[in-house]
ChimeraX commands (.cxc) that place a marker at each C-alpha (Angstrom):
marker #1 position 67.52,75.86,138.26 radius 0.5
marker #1 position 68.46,79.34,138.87 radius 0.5
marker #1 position 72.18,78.58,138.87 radius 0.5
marker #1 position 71.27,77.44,135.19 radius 0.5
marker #1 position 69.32,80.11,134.10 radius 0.5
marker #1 position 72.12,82.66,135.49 radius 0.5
marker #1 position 74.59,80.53,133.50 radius 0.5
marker #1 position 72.89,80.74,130.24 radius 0.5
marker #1 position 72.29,84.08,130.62 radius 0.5
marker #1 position 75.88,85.11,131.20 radius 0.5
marker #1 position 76.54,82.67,127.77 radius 0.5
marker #1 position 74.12,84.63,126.28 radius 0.5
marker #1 position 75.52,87.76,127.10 radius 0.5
marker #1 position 79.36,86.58,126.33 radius 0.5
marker #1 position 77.99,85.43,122.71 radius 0.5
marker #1 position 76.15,89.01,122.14 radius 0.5
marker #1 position 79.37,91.05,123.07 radius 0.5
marker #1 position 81.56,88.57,120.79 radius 0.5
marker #1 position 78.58,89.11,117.55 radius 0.5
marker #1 position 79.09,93.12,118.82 radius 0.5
marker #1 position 82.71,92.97,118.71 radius 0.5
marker #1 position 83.25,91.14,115.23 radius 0.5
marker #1 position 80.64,93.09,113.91 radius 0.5
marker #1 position 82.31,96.05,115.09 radius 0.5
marker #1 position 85.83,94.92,113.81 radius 0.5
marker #1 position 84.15,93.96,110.28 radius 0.5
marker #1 position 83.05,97.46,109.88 radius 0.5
marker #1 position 86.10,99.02,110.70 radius 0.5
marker #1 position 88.34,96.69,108.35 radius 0.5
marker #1 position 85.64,98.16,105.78 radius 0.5
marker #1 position 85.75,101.16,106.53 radius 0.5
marker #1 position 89.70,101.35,106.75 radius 0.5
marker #1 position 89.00,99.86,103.04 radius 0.5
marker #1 position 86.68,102.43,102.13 radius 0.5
marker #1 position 89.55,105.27,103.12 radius 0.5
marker #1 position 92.46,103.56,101.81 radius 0.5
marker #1 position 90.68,103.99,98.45 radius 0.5
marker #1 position 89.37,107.32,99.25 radius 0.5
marker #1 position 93.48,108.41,99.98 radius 0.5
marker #1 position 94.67,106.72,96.84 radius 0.5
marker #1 position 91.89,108.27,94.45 radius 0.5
marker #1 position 92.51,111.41,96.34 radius 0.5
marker #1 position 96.44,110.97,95.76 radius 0.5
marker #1 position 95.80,110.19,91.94 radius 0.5
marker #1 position 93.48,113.17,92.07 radius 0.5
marker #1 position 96.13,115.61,93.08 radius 0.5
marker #1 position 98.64,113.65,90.64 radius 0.5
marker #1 position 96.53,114.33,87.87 radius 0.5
marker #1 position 95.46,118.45,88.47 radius 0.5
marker #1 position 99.16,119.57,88.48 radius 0.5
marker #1 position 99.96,117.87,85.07 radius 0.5
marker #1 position 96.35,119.33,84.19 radius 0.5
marker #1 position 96.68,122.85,85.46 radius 0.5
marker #1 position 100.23,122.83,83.39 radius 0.5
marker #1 position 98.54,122.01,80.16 radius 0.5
marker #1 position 96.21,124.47,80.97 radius 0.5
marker #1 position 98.71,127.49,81.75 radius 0.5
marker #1 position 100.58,126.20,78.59 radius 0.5
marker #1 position 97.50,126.82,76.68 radius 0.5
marker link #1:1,2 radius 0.2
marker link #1:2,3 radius 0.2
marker link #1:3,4 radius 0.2
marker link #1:4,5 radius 0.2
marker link #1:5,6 radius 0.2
marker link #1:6,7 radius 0.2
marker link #1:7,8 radius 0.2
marker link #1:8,9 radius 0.2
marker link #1:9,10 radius 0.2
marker link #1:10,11 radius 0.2
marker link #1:11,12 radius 0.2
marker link #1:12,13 radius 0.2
marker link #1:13,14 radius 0.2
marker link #1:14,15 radius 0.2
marker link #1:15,16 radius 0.2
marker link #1:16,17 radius 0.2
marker link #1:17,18 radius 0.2
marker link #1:18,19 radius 0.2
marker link #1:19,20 radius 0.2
marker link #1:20,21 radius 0.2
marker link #1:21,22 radius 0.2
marker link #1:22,23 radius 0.2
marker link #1:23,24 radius 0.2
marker link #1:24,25 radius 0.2
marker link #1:25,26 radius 0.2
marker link #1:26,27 radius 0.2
marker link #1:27,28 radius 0.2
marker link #1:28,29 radius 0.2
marker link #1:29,30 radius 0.2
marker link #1:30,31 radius 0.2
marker link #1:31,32 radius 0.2
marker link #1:32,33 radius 0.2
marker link #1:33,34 radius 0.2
marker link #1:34,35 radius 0.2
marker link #1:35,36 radius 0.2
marker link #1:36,37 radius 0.2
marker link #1:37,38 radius 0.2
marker link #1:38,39 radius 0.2
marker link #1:39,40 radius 0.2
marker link #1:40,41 radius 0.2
marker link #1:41,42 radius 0.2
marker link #1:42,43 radius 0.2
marker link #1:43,44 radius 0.2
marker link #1:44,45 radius 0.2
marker link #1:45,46 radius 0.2
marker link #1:46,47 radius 0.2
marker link #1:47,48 radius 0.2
marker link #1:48,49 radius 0.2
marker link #1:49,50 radius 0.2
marker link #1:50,51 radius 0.2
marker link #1:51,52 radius 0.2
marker link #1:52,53 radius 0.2
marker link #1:53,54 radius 0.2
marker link #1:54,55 radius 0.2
marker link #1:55,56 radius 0.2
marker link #1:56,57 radius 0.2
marker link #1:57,58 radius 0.2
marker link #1:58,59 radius 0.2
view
């Protein structure tokens, strides 16, 4: 009986650290998501301010 509660135990424990670990790798992917889009609005960003800041100086 013990044997069997030790197993389950141990498959409990192996099932918690898999939930941890996709949970984990889901909120990296969105958070490698979230700064992909952060880099490419900040790369549009700086794209944008040069052509503005030469309007401006040509004003």
């Amino acid at each position: 009986v013990t044997r069997l509660k030790i197993g389950s135990s141990v498959l409990i424990n192996i099932c918690n650290a898999f939930e941890v670990t996709y949970h984990v790798y889901n909120t990296r992917k969105l958070f490698d998501k979230i700064r992909l889009e952060f880099s490419s609005l900040a790369t549009l960003v700086l794209k944008l301010f040069p052509s503005a800041r030469a309007k401006l100086t040509w004003w």
